[in-house]
C-alpha positions as CSV (number, residue, x, y, z in Angstrom):
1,X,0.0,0.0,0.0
2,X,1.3,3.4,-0.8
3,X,1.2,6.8,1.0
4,X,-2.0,8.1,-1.1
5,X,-4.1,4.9,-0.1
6,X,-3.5,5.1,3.5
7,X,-4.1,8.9,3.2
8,X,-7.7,8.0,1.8
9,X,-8.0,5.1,4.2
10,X,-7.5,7.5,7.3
11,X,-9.9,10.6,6.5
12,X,-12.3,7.8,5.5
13,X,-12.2,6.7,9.4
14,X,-12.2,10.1,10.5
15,X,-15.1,11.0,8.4
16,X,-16.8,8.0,10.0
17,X,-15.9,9.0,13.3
18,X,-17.5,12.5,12.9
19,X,-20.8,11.1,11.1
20,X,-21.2,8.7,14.2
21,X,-20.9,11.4,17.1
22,X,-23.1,13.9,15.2
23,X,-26.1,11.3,14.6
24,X,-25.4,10.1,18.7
25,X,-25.9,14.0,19.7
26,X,-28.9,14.0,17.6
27,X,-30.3,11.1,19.1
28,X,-30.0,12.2,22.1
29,X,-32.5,12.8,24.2
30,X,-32.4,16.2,26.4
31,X,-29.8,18.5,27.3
32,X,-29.8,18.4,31.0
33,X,-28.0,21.5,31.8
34,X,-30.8,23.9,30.2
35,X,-33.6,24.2,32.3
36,X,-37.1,23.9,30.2
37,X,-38.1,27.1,31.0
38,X,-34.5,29.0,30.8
39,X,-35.8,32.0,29.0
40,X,-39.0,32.5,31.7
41,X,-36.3,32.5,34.8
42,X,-34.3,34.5,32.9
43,X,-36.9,37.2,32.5
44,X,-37.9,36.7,36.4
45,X,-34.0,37.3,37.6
46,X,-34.4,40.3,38.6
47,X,-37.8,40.0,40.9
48,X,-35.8,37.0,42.5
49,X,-33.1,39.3,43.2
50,X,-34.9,42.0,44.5
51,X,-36.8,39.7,46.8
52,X,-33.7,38.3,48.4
53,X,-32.2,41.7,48.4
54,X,-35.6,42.5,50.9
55,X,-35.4,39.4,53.0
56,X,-31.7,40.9,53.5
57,X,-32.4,44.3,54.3
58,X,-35.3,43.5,56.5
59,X,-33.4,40.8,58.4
60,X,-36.3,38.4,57.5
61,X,-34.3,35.3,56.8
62,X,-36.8,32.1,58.4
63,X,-35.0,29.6,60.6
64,X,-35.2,26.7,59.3
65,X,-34.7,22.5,61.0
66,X,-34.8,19.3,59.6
67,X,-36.2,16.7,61.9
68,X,-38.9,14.7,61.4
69,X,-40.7,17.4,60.0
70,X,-39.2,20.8,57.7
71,X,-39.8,23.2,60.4
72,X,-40.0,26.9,59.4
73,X,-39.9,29.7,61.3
74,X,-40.9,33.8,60.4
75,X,-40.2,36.8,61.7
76,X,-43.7,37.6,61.3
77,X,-46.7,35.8,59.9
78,X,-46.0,34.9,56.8
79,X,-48.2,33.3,53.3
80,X,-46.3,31.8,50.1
81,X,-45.1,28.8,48.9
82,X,-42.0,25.9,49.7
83,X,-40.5,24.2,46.9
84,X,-38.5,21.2,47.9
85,X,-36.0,20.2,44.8
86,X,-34.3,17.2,44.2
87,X,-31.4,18.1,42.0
88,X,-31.2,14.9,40.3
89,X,-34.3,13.7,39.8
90,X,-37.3,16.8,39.1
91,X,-40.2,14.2,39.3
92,X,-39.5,14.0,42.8
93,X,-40.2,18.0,43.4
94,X,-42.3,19.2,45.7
95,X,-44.4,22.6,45.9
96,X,-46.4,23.3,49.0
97,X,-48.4,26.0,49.9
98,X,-47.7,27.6,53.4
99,X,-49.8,29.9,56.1
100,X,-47.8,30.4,59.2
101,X,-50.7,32.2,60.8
102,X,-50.2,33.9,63.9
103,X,-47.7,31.4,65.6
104,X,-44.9,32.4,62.4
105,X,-44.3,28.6,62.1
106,X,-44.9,26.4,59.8
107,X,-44.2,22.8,60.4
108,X,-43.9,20.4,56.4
109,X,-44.2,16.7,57.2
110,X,-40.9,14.9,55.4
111,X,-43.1,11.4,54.9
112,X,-43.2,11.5,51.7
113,X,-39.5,12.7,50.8
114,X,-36.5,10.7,50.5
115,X,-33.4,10.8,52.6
116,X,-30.6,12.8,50.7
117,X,-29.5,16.4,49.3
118,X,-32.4,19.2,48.4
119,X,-33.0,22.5,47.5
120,X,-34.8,24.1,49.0
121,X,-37.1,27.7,47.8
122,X,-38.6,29.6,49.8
123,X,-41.1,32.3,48.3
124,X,-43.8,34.3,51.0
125,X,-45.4,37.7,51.7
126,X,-45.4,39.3,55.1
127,X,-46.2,42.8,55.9
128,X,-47.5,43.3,51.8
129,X,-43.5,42.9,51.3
130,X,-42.2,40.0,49.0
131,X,-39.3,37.7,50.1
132,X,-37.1,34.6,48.8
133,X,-34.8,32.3,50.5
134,X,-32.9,29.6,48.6
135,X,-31.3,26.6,50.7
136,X,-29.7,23.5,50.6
137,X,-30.9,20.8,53.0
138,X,-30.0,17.4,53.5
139,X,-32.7,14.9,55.0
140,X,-31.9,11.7,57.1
């Protein structure tokens, strides 16, 4: 075999090469990096951001224990909503609506969630003010 055949012989196998990661990034099935709604949380940055920004400047940061139960407690009565995010798996989310009343504590049962590493989101309204708190927990 001379030069000019094995020349031909090895951009034939690259070529292959190439063809066969393009069609495996097409089959493919998600990108799991990119959120599905990206472009909406992208629009809503800046709301999140002033909302932590408050819960700083008001000193409004909830205390918050993992026991048997999430137990979370406000500065003052509070009304929003806890997400609980698994970052592995987002079929095992949970959103739960929350009313502290007059006690400021609200008290999630952890039943239904698995031991291991969430996030969790805090998002309520006390006082007609707006406030966020981001987390990680880990449950045992």
């Amino acid at each position: 075999m001379n030069w000019g055949t094995k020349l031909v012989i090895g951009m034939g196998l690259f070529m292959a090469f190439i063809i066969t990661l393009a069609v495996l990034m097409i089959r493919s099935g998600s990108d799991d990096l990119v959120d599905k709604d990206y472009y909406q949380k992208g629009i809503e940055y800046d709301k999140d951001y002033d909302r932590k920004s408050q819960m700083q400047k008001d000193q409004a940061e909830p205390e918050i224990s993992v026991g048997d139960s999430l137990r979370i407690v406000f500065n003052k009565p509070a009304t929003g909503i806890v997400r609980i995010l698994h970052p592995s798996d987002n079929k095992k989310d949970r959103i739960v609506s929350l009313n502290s009343g007059i006690a400021n504590e609200v008290a999630l049962p952890l039943n239904d969630i698995r031991e291991g590493h969430w996030k969790l989101i805090i998002e309520w309204k006390s006082d007609e003010k707006e406030y966020m708190f981001e987390k990680n927990i880990t449950i045992d």
